[in-house]
C-alpha positions as CSV (number, residue, x, y, z in Angstrom):
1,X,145.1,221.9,46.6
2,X,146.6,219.6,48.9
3,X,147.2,215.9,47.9
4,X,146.5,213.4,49.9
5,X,150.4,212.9,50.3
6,X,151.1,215.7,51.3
7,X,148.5,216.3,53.8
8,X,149.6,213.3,55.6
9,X,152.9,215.3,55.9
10,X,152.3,218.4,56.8
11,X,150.0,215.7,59.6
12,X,152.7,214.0,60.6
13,X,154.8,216.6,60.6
14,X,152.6,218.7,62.8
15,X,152.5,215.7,65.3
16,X,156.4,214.9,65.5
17,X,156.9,219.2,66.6
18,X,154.4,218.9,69.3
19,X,156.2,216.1,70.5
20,X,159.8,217.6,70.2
21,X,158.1,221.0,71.5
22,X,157.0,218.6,74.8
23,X,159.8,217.6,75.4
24,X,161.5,221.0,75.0
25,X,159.3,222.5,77.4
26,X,160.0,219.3,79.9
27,X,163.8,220.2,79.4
28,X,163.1,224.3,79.8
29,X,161.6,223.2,83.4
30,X,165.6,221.7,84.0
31,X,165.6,218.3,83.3
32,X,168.8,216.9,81.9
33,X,168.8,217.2,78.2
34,X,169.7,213.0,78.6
35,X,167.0,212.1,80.8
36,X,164.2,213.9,78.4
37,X,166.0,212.2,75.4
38,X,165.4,208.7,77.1
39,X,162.3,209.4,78.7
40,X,161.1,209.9,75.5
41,X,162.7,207.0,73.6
42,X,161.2,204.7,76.2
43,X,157.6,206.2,75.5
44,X,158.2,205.8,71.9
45,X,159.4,202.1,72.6
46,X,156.3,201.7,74.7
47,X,153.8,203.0,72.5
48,X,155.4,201.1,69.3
49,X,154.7,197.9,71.1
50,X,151.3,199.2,72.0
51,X,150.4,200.0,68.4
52,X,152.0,196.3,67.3
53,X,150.4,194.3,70.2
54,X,148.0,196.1,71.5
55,X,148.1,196.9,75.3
56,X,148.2,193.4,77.0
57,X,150.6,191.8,74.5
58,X,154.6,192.1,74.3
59,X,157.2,191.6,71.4
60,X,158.6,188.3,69.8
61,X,162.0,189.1,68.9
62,X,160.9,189.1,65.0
63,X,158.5,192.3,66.3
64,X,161.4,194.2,68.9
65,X,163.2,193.9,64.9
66,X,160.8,195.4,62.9
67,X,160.3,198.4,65.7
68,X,164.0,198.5,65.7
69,X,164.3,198.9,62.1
70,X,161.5,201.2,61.8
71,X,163.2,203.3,64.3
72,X,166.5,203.0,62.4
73,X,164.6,203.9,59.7
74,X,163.4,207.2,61.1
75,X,166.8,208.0,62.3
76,X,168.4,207.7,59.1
77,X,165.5,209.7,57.3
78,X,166.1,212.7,59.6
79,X,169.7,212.4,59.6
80,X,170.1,212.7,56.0
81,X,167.6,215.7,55.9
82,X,169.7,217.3,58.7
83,X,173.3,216.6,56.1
84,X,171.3,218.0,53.2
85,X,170.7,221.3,55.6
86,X,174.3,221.3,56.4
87,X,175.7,221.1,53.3
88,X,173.5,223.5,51.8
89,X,174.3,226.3,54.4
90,X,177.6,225.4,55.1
91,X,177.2,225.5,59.0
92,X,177.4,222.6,61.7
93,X,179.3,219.7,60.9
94,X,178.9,216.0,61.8
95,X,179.4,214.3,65.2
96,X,179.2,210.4,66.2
């Protein structure tokens, strides 16, 4: 049996690989692997501020912070999961 917790994982989880499988397909058709990356960072951006303020309201700076530091947030989740991969298997390495 799933807990709640986890199901809200594996949900999320499900979610975030149909958007990286989008975009994948979207750089398969020969876009620039730069373009998808920001064309997709500036739908994120624009659907943060969405979900914050709705879809005829905009950002004080105190809100473009907290999106920021969610993002940062997210980054930093995925980059230490991605460390703990490459440590464990010994291949890749880290880049700036």
């Amino acid at each position: 049996m799933m807990t709640d917790n986890a199901a809200k994982l594996a949900e999320f989880t499900e979610l975030a690989e149909r958007f990286i499988a989008l975009a994948n397909e979207i750089k398969n058709e020969g876009k620039p692997l730069a373009l998808v990356n920001a064309a997709l960072m500036s739908a994120s951006a624009t659907y943060g501020t969405y979900a914050a303020a709705g879809n005829q309201g905009y950002l004080k700076q105190g809100g473009v912070d907290r999106l920021v530091d969610a993002y940062r947030a997210q980054v930093s989740n995925i980059q230490e999961i991605k460390k703990r991969v490459v440590e464990n298997d010994g291949k890749g390495q880290p880049n700036e």
